[in-house]
Residue, then its C-alpha position, 0 to 999 in steps of 0.5 A: x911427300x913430293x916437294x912438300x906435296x902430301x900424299x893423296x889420302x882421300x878422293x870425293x866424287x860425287x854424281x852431278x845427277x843425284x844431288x846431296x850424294x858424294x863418295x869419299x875413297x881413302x886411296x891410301x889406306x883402302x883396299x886395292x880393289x878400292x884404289x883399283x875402282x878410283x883409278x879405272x873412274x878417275x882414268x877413264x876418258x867416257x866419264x867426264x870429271x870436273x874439277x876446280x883447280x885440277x892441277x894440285x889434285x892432278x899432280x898428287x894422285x899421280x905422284x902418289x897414287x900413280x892414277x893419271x886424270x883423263x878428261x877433265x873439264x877444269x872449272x876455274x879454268x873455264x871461268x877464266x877463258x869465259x872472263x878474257x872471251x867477255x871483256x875481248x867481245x864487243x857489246x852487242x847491245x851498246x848503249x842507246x841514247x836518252x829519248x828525247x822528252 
C-alpha cells in the first residue's frame, strides 16, 4: 500500500466501438506479457483512455505498477470545465416577452 492506497490488482478496458465487451487484466498476479500489454495500452498517446476521476487510478497504477497514463480524456473533469463554460455564457436565447392578446 501507498499512503493507505491499495495496490492496483485489476485494470477494466473495454472498446467504446464494441458495446457490452470489457477486459479485465490482473496486473499483479498475471503474467509479465500481460502486465507488459496493459502498460504499452494504458501508456500509449495514439490511443485515447477515457476515464472518470482518473487521479486515484493514475496515481495507483504508477505506484504500483510503474505504468504512467498518456492521453486521457478525464470525464469528470470534462463535466466540470462544460458546467463553469455554461453558467459563464450568456443565454443566447433569453427570454421573450408574453404576446400581447
Amino acid at each position: 500500500e501507498f499512503g493507505g492506497i491499495p495496490p492496483a490488482r485489476l485494470v477494466s478496458m473495454a472498446a467504446l466501438d464494441v458495446p457490452h465487451l470489457v477486459y479485465h487484466f490482473d496486473v499483479m498476479y498475471g503474467t509479465a506479457r500481460i502486465k507488459s500489454l496493459v502498460k504499452e495500452i494504458l501508456e500509449d498517446p495514439a490511443i485515447v483512455k477515457v476515464m472518470w476521476d482518473c487521479r486515484h487510478d493514475s496515481l495507483v497504477l504508477t505506484q504500483s505498477c510503474d505504468i504512467n497514463l498518456e492521453d486521457v480524456v478525464d470525464l469528470q473533469l470534462a463535466k466540470i470545465l462544460h458546467e463553469r463554460t455554461k453558467r459563464e455564457q450568456p443565454n443566447p436565447c433569453p427570454k421573450r416577452p408574453p404576446l400581447k392578446p
